[in-house]
C-alpha positions as CSV (number, residue, x, y, z in Angstrom):
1,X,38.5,16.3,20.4
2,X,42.1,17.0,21.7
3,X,43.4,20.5,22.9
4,X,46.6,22.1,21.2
5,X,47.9,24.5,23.6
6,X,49.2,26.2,20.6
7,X,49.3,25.5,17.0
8,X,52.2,28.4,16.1
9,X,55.9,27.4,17.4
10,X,59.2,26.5,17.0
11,X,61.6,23.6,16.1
12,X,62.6,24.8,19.4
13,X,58.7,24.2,20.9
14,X,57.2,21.6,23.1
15,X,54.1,21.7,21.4
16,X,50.9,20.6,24.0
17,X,48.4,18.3,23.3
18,X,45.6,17.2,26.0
19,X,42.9,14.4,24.9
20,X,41.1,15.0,28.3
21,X,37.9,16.6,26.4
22,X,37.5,13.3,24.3
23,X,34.7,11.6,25.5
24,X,32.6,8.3,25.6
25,X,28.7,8.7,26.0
26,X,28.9,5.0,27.8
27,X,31.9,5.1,28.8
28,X,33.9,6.9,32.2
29,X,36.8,9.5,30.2
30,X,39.6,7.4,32.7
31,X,38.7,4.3,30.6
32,X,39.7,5.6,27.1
33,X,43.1,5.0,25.7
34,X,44.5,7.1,23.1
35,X,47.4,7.1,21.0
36,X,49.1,9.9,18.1
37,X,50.6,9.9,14.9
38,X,52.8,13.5,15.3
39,X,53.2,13.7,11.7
40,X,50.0,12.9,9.8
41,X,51.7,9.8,8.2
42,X,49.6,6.9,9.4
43,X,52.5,5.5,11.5
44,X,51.7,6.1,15.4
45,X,54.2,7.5,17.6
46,X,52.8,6.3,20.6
47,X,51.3,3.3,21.7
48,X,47.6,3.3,23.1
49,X,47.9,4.5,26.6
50,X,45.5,6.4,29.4
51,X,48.0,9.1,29.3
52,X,46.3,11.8,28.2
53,X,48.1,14.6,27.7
54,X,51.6,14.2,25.6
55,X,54.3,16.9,24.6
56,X,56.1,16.6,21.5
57,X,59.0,18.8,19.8
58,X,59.6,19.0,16.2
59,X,63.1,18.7,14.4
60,X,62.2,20.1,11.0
61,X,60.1,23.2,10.0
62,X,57.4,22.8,8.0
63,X,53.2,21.8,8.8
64,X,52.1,19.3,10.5
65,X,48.8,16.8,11.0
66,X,48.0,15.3,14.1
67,X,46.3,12.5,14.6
68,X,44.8,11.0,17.9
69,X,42.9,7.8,17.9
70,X,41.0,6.9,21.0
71,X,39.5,3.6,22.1
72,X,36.6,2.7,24.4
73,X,36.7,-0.6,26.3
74,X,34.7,-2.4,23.7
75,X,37.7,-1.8,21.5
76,X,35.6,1.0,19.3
77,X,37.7,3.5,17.8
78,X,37.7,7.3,16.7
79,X,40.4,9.3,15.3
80,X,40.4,13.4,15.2
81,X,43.3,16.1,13.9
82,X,44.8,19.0,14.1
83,X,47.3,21.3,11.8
84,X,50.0,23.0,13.7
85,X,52.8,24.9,12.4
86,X,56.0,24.4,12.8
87,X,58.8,27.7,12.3
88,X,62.7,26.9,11.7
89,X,63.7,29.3,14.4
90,X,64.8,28.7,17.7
91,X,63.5,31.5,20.0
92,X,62.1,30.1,23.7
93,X,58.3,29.6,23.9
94,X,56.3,29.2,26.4
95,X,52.7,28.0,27.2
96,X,50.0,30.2,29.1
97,X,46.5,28.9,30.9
98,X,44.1,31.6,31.5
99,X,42.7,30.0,34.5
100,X,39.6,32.6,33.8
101,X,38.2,30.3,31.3
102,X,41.0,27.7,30.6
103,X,42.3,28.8,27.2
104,X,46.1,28.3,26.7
105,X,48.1,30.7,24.8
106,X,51.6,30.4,23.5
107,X,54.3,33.0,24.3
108,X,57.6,33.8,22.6
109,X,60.4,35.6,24.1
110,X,61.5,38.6,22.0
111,X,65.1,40.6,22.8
112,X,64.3,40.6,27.2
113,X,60.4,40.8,26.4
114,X,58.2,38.0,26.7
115,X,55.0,38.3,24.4
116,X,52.1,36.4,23.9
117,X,52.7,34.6,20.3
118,X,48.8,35.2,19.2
119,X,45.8,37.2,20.2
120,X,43.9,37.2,23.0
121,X,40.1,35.8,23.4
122,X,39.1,36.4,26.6
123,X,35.2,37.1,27.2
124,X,34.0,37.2,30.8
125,X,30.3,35.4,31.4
126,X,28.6,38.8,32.4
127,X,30.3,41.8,30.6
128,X,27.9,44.2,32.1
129,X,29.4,43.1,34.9
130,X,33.5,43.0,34.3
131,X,33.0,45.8,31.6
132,X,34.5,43.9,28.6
133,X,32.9,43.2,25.8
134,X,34.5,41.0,23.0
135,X,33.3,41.2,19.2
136,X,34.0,38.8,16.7
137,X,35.0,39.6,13.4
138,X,32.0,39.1,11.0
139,X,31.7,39.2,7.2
140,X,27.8,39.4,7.7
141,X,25.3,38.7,9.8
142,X,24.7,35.1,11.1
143,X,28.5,34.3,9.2
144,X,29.6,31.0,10.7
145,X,32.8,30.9,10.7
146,X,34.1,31.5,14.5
147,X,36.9,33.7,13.8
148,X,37.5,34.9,17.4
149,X,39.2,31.0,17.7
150,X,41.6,32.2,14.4
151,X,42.1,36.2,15.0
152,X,41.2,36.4,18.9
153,X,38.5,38.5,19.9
154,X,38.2,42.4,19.3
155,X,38.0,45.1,21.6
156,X,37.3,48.7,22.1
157,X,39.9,50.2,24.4
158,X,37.8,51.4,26.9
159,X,36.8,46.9,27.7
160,X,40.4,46.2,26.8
161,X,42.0,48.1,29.4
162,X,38.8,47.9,31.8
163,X,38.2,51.0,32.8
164,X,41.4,51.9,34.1
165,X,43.1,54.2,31.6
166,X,45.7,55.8,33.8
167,X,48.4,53.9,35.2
168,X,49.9,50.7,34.1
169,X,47.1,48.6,34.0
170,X,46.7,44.5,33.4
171,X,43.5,45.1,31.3
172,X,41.9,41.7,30.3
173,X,45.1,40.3,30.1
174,X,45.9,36.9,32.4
175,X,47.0,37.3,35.4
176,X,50.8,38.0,35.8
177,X,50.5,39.6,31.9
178,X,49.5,43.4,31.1
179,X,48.7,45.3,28.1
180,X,51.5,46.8,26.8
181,X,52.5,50.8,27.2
182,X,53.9,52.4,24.1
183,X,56.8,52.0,25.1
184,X,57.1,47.8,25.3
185,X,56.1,48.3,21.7
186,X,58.5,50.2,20.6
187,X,61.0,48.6,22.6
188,X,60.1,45.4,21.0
189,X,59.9,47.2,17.7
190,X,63.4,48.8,18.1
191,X,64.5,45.3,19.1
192,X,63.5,43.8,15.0
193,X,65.3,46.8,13.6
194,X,62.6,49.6,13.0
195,X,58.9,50.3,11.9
196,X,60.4,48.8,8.7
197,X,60.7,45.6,9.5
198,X,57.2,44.3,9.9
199,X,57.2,41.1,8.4
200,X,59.6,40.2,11.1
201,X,56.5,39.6,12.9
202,X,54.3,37.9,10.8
203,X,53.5,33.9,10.5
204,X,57.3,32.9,9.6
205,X,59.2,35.3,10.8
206,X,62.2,35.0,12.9
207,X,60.7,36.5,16.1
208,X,57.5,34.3,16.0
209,X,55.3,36.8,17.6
210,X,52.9,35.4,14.4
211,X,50.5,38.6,13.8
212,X,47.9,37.5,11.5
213,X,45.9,40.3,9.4
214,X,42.6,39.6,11.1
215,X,41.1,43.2,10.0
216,X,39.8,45.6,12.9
217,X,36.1,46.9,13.7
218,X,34.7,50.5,14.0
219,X,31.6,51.8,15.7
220,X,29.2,52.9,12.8
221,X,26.4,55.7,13.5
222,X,22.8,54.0,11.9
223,X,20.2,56.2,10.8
224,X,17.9,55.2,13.3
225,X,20.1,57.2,15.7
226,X,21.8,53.7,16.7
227,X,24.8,52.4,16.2
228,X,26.3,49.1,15.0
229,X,30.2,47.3,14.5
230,X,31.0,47.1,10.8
231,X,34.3,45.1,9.8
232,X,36.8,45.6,7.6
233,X,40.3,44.8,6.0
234,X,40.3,41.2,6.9
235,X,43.2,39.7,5.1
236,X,45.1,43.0,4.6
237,X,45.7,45.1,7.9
238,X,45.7,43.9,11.9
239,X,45.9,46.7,14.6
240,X,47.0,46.4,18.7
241,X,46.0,48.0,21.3
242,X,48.2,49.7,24.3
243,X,47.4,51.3,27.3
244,X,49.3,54.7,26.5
245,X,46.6,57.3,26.6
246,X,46.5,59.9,24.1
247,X,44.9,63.2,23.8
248,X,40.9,63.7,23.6
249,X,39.7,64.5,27.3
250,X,36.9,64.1,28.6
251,X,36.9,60.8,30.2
252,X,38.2,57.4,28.7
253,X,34.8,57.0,26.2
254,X,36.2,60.0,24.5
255,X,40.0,59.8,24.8
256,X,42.5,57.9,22.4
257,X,45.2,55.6,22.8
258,X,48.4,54.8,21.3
259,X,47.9,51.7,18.9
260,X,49.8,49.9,16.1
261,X,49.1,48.7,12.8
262,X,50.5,46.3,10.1
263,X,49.1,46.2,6.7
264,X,49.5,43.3,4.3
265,X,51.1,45.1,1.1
266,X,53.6,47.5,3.1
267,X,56.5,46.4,4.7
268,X,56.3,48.7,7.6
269,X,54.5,49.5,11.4
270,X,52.3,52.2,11.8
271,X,52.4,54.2,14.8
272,X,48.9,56.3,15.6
273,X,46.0,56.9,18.1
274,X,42.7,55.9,17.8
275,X,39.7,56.2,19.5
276,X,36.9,54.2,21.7
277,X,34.9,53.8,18.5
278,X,37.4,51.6,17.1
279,X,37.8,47.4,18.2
280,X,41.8,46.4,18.0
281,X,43.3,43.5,18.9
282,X,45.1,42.8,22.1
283,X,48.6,41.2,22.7
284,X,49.6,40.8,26.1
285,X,52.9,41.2,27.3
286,X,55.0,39.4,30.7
287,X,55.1,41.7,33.6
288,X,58.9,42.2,34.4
């Protein structure tokens, strides 16, 4: 396997690839060589090397397979891919490690904002512990598809902004990044020309901030007197968290906060509050 740092970018992008977790059961991982075809069409653009992690930048929008081939010093050979996307615009990216866990995130760098350019999918190893908890989104019990590595994971606000719901808080978000207030989103939101100009911010558009419609969760009441996460809207809305409290009292598990939504059919960004029974998506933002 080979690491993308990440798969969205630009022709503007140097795209991340690290063939350090491609391993060799009789074999030490500095004896490997690998080499990669950047384009999928069976013409390598390197040559086999122990260099293991390469950047490359693409001239021409459009998507892209790549392919790394690695060797063993018996001269057996294994190739994996990838798809990454390529956008024709020319914002600056960037490339974040989360040195919590070591997942990389790409960033994008919107009017003087610098966003993150997909979701986060941070989950600590004890949440009882850090107070977050990270749900995946599920079409049914035991579904296999891990779509916390396509959507990011999903949070109630109360985890997302641990605890802390009255000041400007980082949240889960890596160090040096925050969730952002109500106001960086509407700055940013100002910034593409108004709440009607979503699409701006889909996979595509010219700011590519890349929201994908990965649905939301909401804390359902059981008749057992329980409670259990039910999904919905998959394909059709996506919704972000702040940190901008809203009305409610009583404590953060009661309160609301300012959130965002984008739905698949409407060419517009919803402004609202919601509650700690719901599980939004979080997009982290640069601290100034």
């Amino acid at each position: 396997m080979f690491i993308i740092g990440c798969s969205k970018g630009n022709v503007r992008t140097q795209f991340y690839f690290d063939s350090w977790p491609t391993l060799d059961i009789e074999s030490l991982p500095t004896t490997l060589m690998v080499r990669w075809d950047f384009n999928g069409d069976g013409a390598y653009d390197t040559n086999f090397s122990y260099e293991r992690i390469v950047y490359q930048q693409y001239s021409s929008a459009g998507r892209y397979k790549v392919i790394m081939e690695a060797v063993d010093p018996d001269g057996l050979s294994d190739t994996i891919s990838h798809y990454i996307d390529v956008s024709p615009w020319e914002n600056e990216t960037g490339l974040i490690k989360d040195h919590r866990d070591g997942q990389y995130y790409g960033s994008v760098k919107i009017g003087d904002q610098w966003w993150m350019s997909e979701n986060l999918n941070f989950s600590p190893p004890d949440w009882h512990k850090d107070y977050i908890q990270k749900w995946c989104y599920s079409r049914y019990d035991g579904d296999p598809v891990r779509w916390c590595e396509i959507y990011g994971g999903l949070y109630n606000v109360y985890h997302a902004t641990r605890n802390d719901w009255y000041g400007d808080v980082e949240g889960i978000c890596p160090k040096g990044w925050h969730i952002p207030s109500r106001q960086e989103w509407e700055e940013l939101i100002n910034y593409i020309g108004g709440n009607y100009q979503s699409k701006k911010l889909l996979p595509g558009g010219e700011t590519d901030f890349n929201a994908l419609f990965g649905g939301y969760g909401y804390l359902k009441p059981n008749p057992d007197g329980g409670s259990s996460i039910t999904f919905k809207w998959r394909n059709y809305a996506t919704y972000f968290w702040s940190f901008t409290r809203g009305g409610g009292g009583g404590g953060p598990l009661s309160a609301s906060s300012w959130n965002v939504a984008l739905l698949k059919d409407q060419d517009k960004i919803y402004e609202g509050y919601s509650g700690n029974t719901m599980y939004y998506y979080v997009r982290c933002v640069r601290n100034e």
